[in-house]
C-alpha positions in Angstrom: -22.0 8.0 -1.0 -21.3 10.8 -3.8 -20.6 9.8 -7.4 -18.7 11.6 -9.9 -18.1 10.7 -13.9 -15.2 11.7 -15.8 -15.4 11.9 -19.3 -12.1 14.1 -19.8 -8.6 12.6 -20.7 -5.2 13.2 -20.7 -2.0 11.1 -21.1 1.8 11.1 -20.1 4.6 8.9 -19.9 7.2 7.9 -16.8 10.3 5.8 -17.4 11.0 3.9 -14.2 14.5 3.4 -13.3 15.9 -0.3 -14.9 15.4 -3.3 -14.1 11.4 -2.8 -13.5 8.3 -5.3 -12.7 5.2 -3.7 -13.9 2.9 -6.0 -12.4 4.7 -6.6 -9.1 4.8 -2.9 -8.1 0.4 -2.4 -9.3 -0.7 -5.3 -8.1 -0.3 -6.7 -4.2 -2.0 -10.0 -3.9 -1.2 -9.8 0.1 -3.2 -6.2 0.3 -7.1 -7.1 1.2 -9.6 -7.0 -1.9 -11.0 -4.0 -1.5 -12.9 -1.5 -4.0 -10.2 0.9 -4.1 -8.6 -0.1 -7.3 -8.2 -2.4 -10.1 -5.6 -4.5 -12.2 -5.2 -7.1 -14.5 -2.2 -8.1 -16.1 -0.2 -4.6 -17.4 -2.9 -2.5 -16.8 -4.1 -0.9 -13.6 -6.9 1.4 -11.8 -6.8 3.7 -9.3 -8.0 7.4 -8.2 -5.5 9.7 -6.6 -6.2 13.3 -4.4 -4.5 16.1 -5.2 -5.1 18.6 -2.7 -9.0 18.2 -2.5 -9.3 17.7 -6.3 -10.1 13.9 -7.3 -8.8 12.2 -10.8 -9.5 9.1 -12.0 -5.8 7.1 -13.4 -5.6 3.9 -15.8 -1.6 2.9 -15.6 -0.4 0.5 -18.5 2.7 -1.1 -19.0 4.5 0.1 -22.6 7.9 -0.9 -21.9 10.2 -3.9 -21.0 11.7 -5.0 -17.6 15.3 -3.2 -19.3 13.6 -0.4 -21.0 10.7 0.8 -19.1 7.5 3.1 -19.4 4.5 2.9 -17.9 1.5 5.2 -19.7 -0.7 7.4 -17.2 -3.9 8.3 -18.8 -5.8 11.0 -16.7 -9.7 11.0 -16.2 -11.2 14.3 -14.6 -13.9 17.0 -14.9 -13.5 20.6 -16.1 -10.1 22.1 -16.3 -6.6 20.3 -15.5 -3.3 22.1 -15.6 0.6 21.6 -16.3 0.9 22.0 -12.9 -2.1 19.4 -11.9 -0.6 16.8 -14.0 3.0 17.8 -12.9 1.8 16.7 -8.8 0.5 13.6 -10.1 3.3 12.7 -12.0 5.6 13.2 -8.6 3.1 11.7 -7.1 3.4 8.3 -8.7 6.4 8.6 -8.7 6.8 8.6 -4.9 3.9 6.5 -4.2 5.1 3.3 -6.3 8.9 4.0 -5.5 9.2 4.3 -9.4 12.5 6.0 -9.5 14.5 3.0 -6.7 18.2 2.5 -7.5 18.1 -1.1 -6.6 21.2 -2.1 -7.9 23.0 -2.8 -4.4 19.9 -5.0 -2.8 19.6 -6.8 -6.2 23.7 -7.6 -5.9 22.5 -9.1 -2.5 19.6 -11.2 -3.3 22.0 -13.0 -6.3 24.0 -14.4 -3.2 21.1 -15.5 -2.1 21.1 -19.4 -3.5 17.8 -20.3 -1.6 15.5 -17.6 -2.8 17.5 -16.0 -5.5 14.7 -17.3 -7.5 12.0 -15.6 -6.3 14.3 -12.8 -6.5 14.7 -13.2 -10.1 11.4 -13.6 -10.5 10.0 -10.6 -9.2 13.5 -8.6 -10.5 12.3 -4.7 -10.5 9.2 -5.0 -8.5 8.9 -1.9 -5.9 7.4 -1.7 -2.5 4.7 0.4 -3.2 1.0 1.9 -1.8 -1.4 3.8 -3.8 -2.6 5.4 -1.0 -1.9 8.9 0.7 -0.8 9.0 4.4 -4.5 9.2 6.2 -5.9 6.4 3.8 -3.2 3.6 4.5 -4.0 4.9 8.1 -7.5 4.0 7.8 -7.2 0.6 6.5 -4.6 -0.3 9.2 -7.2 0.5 12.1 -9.6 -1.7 9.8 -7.2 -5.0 9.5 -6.7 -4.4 13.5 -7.7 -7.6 15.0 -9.7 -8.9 12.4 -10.0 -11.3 9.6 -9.4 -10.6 6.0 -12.9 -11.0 5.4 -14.3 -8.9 8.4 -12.0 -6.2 7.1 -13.6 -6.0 3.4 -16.9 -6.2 5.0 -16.1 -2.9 7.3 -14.4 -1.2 4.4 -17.0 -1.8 2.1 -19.7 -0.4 4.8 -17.5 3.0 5.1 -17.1 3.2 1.4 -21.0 3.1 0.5 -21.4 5.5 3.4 -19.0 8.2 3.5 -16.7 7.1 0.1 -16.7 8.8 -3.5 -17.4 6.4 -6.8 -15.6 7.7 -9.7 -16.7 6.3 -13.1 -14.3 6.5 -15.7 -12.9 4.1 -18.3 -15.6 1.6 -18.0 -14.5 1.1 -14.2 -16.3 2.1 -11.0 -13.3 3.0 -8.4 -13.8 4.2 -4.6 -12.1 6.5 -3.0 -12.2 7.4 0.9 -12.7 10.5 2.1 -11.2 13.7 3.1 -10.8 13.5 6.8 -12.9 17.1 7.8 -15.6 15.1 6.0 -16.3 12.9 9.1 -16.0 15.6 11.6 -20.5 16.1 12.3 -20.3 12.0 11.6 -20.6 10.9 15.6 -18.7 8.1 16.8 -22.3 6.1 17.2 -22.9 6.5 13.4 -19.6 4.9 12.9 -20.6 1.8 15.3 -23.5 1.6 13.5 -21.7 0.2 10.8 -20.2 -2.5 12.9 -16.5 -1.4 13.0 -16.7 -1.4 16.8 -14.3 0.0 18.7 -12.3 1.0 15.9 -15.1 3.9 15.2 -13.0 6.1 17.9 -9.8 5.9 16.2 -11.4 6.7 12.7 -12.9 9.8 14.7 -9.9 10.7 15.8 -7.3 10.4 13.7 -9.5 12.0 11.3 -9.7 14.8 13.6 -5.9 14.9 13.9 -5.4 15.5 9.6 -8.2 18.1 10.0 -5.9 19.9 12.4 -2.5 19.0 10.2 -1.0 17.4 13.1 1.5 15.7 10.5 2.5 16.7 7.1 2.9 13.9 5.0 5.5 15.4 1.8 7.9 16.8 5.0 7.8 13.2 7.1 8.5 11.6 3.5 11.7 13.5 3.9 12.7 13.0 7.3 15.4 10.1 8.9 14.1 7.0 10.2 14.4 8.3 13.9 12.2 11.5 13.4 9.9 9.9 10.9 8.7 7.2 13.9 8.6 10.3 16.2 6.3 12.2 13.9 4.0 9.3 12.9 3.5 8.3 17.2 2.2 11.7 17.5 -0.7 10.6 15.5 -4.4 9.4 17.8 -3.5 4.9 17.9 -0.6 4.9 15.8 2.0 2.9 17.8 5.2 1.1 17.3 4.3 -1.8 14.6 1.8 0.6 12.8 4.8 3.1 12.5 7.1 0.7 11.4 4.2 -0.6 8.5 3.7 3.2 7.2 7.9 3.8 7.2 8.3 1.1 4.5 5.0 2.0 2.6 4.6 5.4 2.8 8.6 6.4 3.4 10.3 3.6 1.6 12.8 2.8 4.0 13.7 -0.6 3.6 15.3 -1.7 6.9 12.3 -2.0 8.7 11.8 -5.5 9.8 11.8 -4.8 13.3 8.5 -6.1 14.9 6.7 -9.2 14.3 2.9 -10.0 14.4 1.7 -13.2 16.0 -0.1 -14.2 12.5 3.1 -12.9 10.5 5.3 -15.3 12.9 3.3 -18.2 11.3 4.1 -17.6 7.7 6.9 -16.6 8.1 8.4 -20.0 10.0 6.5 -21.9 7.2 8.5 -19.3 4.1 11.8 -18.8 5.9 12.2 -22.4 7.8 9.5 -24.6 7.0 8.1 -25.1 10.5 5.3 -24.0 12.0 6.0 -22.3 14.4 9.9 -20.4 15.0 10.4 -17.7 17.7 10.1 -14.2 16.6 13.3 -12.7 17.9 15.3 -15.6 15.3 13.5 -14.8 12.5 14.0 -11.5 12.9 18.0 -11.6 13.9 18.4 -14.1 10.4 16.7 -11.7 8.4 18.3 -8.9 9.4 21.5 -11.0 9.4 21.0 -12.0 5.9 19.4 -8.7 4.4 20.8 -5.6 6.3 19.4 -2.5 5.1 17.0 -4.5 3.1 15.6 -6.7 5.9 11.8 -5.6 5.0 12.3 -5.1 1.1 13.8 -8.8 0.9 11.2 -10.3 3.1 8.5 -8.1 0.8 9.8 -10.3 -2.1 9.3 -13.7 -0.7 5.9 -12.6 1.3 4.4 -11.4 -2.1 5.3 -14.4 -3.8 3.4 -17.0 -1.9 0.5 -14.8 -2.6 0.7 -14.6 -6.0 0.9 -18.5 -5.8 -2.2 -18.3 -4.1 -3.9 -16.7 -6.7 -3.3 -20.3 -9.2 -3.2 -23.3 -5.9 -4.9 -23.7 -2.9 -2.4 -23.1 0.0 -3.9 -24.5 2.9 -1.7 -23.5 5.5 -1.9 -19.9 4.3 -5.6 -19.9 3.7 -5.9 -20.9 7.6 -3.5 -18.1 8.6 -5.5 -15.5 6.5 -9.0 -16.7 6.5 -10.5 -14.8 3.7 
């Protein structure tokens, strides 16, 4: 593991579009702990790439859900540019979906009597993933076929092996590395870590970004159609893993078109209280009920039980989950 300190700073403003949810858009309690960032109330952690270059972020909330600004202070080593700060700037502004014109799905989720206040609730909050293209990709071949808990342990093995641990702000914040990095790591060093089988798809998707199979600015850019297309191309990614990265990494909010075995549970407990409702009605309501902002909507209400999780003990949930 390499370690780098930053002792340099820089600041800038954003001004999200109105209404916003600081907290809801930083702070996933459905993501995996992992050592990748941090947050606590109106204030959040992170390192972000640019190009090959590593920065450390602290994000704080200086505005209102109406008036909006969020303050980006910048941690890094030697030099930074205008243009340095510019990228990270559009950046964020990508990555947390900061500049949404929500005013059509918020119009739908007031008709809404049953969950309109969740909706309220979370008024402004973004779908959002602080993570570039190849690093969501790795975590989704971690969380394949495993518990919450046996994914933190894998992640935590990879990061203390092959991660970077920037210090900077008082925080110690990981980051996972550049894919050509793990092209002399063999397959058996990656088993030796206990990720199993999974140690073939790390190898070879990583392979795949080394060779710029995908470029991940143009697929941000691309329809729906052509965006799936591009992202199957890539070594294990298949239907339900393309559908997860077109709502994260391309924001498109009508994605609610596979359901997991584990996801059919909660959702028959959020959407019906049952245990147990067929996937193919769950997904036909939603869509029904939501349109173009099936997965957006059901983003909402799926965040929100687990920010109640964080304050009561849920055990339904906790049995689904098994952290």
């Amino acid at each position: 593991m390499k370690s780098q300190f930053f002792k340099n700073e820089k600041e800038f403003f954003i001004f999200p579009s109105s209404p916003f949810h600081f907290d809801g858009t930083f702070h996933k309690p459905s993501h995996f702990p992992d050592k990748l960032d941090d947050w606590e109330s109106g204030k959040y952690w992170q390192a972000i790439r640019i190009d090959e270059r590593l920065f450390g972020l602290k994000i704080e909330n200086k505005g209102q859900p109406k008036n909006p600004k969020i303050k980006i202070s910048i941690f890094y080593n030697n030099n930074i540019s205008d243009e340095d700060i510019e990228n990270i700037k559009q950046e964020l502004i990508w990555r947390f979906d900061l500049n949404a014109d929500l005013k059509e799905f918020n119009a739908i989720a007031k008709k809404d009597k049953r969950f309109y206040p969740i909706f309220k609730k979370w008024l402004g909050m973004r779908n959002s993933s602080a993570h570039n293209l190849y690093e969501l990709l790795i975590i989704s071949v971690l969380l394949q076929n495993a518990t919450v808990r046996r994914t933190v342990q894998m992640m935590d093995l990879l990061l203390d092996n092959y991660g970077v641990k920037l210090k900077f702000d008082d925080k110690e914040i990981f980051v996972i590395w550049l894919p050509k990095e793990l092209e002399k790591v063999t397959e058996q060093n990656l088993r030796d870590l206990k990720v199993g089988y999974r140690a073939k798809f790390i190898k070879r998707l990583s392979k795949d970004f080394t060779e710029h199979k995908i470029d991940e600015n143009k697929l941000r850019m691309l329809d729906q159609e052509n965006a799936k297309k591009a992202l199957m191309k890539l070594y294990g990614v298949g239907p339900e893993t393309a559908r997860i990265l077109l709502f994260e990494v391309c924001h498109q909010y009508n994605t609610f078109d596979h359901i997991a075995s584990w996801q059919q549970k909660i959702y028959s407990r959020l959407f019906y209280k049952k245990s147990l409702v067929p996937a193919n009605k769950i997904r036909n309501d939603i869509k029904k009920r939501y349109g173009k902002y099936s997965m957006l909507a059901v983003h909402y209400i799926w965040e929100d039980i687990f920010w109640k999780r964080k304050n009561e003990h849920i055990p339904w949930l906790e049995k689904e989950i098994r952290l």
